[in-house]
C-alpha positions as CSV (number, residue, x, y, z in Angstrom):
1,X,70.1,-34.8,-10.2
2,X,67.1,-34.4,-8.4
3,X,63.8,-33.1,-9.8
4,X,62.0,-30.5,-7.9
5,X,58.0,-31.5,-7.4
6,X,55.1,-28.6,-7.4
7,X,52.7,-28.9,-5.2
8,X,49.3,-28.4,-5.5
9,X,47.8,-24.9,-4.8
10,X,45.6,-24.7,-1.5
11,X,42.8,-22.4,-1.0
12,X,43.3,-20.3,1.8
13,X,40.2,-18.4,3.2
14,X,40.6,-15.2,5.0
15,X,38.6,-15.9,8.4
16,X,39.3,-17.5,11.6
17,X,36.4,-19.7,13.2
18,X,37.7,-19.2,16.8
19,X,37.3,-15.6,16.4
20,X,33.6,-15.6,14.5
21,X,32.3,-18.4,16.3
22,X,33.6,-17.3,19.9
23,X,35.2,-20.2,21.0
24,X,36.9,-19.9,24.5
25,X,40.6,-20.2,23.6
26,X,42.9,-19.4,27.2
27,X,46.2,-18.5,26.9
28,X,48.1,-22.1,27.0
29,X,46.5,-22.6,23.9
30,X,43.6,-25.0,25.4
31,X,40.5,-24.5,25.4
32,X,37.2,-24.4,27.8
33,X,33.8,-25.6,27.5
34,X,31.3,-23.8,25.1
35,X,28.7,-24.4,27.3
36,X,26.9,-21.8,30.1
37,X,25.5,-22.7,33.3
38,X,22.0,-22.6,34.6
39,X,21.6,-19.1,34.7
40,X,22.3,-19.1,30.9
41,X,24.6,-16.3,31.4
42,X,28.2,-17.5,32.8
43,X,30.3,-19.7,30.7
44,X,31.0,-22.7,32.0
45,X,34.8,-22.2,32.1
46,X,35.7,-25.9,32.4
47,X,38.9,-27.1,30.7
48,X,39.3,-29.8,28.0
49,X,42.8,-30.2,27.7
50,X,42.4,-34.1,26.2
51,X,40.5,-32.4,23.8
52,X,42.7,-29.5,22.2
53,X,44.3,-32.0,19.5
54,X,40.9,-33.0,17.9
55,X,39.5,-29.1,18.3
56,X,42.8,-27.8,16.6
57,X,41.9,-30.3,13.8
58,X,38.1,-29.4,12.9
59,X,39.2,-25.2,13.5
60,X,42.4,-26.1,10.4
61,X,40.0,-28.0,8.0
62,X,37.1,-25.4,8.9
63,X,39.7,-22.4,7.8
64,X,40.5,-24.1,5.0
65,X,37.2,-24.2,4.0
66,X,34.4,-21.2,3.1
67,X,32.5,-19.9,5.8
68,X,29.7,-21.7,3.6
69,X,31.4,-25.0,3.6
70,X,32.0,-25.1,7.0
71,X,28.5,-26.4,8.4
72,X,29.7,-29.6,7.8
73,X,32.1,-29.1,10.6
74,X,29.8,-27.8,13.3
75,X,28.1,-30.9,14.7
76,X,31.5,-32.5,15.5
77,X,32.9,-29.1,16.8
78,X,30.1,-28.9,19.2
79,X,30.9,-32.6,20.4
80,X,34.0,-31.6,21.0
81,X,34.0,-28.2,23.1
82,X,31.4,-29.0,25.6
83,X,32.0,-30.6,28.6
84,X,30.5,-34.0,30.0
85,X,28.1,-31.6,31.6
86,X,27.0,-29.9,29.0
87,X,26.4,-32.1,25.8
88,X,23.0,-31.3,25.8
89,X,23.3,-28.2,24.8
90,X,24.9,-29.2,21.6
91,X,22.0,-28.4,19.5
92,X,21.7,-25.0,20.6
93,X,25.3,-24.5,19.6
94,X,25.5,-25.9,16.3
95,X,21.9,-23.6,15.8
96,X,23.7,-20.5,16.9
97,X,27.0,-21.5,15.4
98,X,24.9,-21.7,12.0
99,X,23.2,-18.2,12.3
100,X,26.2,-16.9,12.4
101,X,27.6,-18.6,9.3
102,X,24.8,-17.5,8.1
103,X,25.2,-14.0,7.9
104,X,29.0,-14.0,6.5
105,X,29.8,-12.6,3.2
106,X,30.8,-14.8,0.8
107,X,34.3,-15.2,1.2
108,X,36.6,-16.4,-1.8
109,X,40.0,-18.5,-1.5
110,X,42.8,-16.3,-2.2
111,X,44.8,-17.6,-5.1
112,X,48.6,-18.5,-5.2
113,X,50.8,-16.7,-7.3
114,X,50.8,-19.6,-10.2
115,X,46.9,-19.4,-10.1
116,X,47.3,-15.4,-10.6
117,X,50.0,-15.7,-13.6
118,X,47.7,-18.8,-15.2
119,X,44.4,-16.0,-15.0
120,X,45.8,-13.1,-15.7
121,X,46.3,-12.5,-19.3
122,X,42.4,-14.1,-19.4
123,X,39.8,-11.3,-18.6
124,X,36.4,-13.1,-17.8
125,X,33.3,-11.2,-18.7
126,X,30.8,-10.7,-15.9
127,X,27.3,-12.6,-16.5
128,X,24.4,-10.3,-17.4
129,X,22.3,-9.9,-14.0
130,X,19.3,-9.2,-16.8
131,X,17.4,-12.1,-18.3
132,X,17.8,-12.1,-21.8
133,X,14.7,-11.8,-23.9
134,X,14.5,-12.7,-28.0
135,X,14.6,-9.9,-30.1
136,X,15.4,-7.1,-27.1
137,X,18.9,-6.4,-25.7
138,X,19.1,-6.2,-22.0
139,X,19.0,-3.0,-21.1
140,X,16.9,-1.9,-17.9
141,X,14.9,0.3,-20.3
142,X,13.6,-2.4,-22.7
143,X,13.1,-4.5,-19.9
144,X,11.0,-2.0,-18.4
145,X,9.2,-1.4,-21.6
146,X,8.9,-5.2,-22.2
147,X,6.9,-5.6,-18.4
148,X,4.7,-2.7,-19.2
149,X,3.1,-4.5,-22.6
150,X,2.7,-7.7,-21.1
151,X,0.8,-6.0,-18.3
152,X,-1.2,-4.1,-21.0
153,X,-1.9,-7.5,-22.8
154,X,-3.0,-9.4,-19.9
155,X,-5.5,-6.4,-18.7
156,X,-7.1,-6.4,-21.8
157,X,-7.7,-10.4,-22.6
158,X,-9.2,-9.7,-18.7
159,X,-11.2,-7.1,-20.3
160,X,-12.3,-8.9,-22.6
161,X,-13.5,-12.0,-21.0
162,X,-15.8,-9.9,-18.6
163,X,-17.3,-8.1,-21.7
164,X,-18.0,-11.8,-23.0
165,X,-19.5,-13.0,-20.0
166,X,-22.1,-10.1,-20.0
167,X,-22.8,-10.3,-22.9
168,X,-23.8,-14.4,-22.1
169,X,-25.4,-13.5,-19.5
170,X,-28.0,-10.7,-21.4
171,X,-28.8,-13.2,-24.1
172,X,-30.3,-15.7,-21.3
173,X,-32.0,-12.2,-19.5
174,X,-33.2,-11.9,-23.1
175,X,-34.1,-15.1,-24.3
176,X,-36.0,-15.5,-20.3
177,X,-37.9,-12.1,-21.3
178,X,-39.0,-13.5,-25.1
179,X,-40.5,-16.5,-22.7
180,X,-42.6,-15.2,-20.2
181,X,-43.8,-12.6,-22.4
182,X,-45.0,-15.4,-24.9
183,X,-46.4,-17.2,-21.7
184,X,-48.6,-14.0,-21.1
185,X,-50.2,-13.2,-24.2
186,X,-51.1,-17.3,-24.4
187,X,-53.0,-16.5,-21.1
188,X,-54.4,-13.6,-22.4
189,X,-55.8,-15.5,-25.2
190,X,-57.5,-18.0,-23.3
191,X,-58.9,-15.1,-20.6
192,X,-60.8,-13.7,-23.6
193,X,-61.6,-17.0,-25.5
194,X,-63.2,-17.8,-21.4
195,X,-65.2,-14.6,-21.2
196,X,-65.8,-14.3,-25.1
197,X,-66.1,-11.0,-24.9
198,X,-64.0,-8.4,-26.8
199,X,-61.2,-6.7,-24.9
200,X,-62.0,-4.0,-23.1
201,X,-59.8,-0.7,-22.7
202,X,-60.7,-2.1,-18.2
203,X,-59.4,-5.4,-19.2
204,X,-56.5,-4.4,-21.7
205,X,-55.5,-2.0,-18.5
206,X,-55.2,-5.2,-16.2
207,X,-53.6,-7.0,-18.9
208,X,-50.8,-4.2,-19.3
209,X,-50.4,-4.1,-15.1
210,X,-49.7,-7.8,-15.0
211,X,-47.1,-8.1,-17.9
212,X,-45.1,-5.5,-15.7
213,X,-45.9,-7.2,-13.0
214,X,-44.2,-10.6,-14.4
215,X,-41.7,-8.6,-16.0
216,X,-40.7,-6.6,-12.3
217,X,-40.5,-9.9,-10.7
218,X,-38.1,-11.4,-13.7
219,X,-35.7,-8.7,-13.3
220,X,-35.5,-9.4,-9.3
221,X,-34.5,-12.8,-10.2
């Protein structure tokens, strides 16, 4: 009595690299050279029968693959559909080739019906798209209110740091101010201990005009 085996299940992806990628397929089932001519318009159009096996190859295991996995193939699939002539423009293949990869949805494998009956009495919850934060639930609105404090917070500790700095800055304006004006009435000492005379309302003037004087030209600074 003979005992059936199971095989394994095989992803099979819904695309076909010949169509997406353009390839130059002719009716016999061979195919022609990737490559365009000089004028970068017309396609070459030269057959590469020897090579039909090896492209037939990298197109099964490329469709067996994701769109996404399938950049792995490209470099050798170049190699193979361009004529002698035209290997040198395998770079620009594989670079086009890639772009459009590129811009294919992500494609999943279809799975077989044993992978179906295995999955279906399971229901998988979707991931939250929402970070989670401690102490909030993730809902748009308290992630919206969430933003709006910590913007609130971080404009006032920037508040806060100019008002210091000001304030810095008008206790050396000060402390600059309490020196000059004790440098002043030190010359005005010696002035009238010089001219030992008493001070004059003419010389108290002159006195007055050069502490504002010294005190204008502070301020510039």
């Amino acid at each position: 009595m003979s005992q059936s085996t199971i095989s394994a299940p095989v992803s099979v992806y819904q695309w076909n690299p010949v169509e997406v990628l353009r390839l130059n397929l002719i009716p016999n089932g061979q195919f022609t050279c990737s490559g365009v001519k000089n004028d970068l318009t017309r396609p070459c159009g030269w057959r590469l029968a020897e090579e039909t096996t090896s492209i037939n190859n990298l197109l099964n295991a490329m469709s067996e693959s994701s769109p996404q996995d399938a950049f792995q193939f490209l470099d050798a699939l170049a190699q193979s559909t361009l004529c002698h002539s035209h290997k040198y423009q395998k770079g620009h293949k594989t670079t086009e080739w890639a772009r459009v990869l590129h811009q294919i949805p992500f494609i999943q494998a279809r799975p077989n019906m044993a992978e179906l009956s295995d999955s279906s009495t399971q229901e998988i919850a979707p991931p939250s798209i929402l970070p989670l934060i401690p102490g909030m639930n993730d809902s748009p609105e308290c992630l919206t209110s969430h933003i709006q404090t910590t913007r609130g917070e971080k404009d006032n500790a920037g508040m806060q740091l100019n008002s210091m700095r000001l304030e810095k800055q008008l206790h050396k304006l000060e402390e600059k101010v309490a020196l000059h004006t004790k440098q002043i009435f030190i010359l005005e000492s010696s002035h009238k201990e010089a001219t030992n005379t008493p001070c004059s309302p003419k010389t108290f003037t002159w006195s007055w005009a050069c502490i504002k004087l010294r005190l204008q030209k502070l301020f510039r600074k």
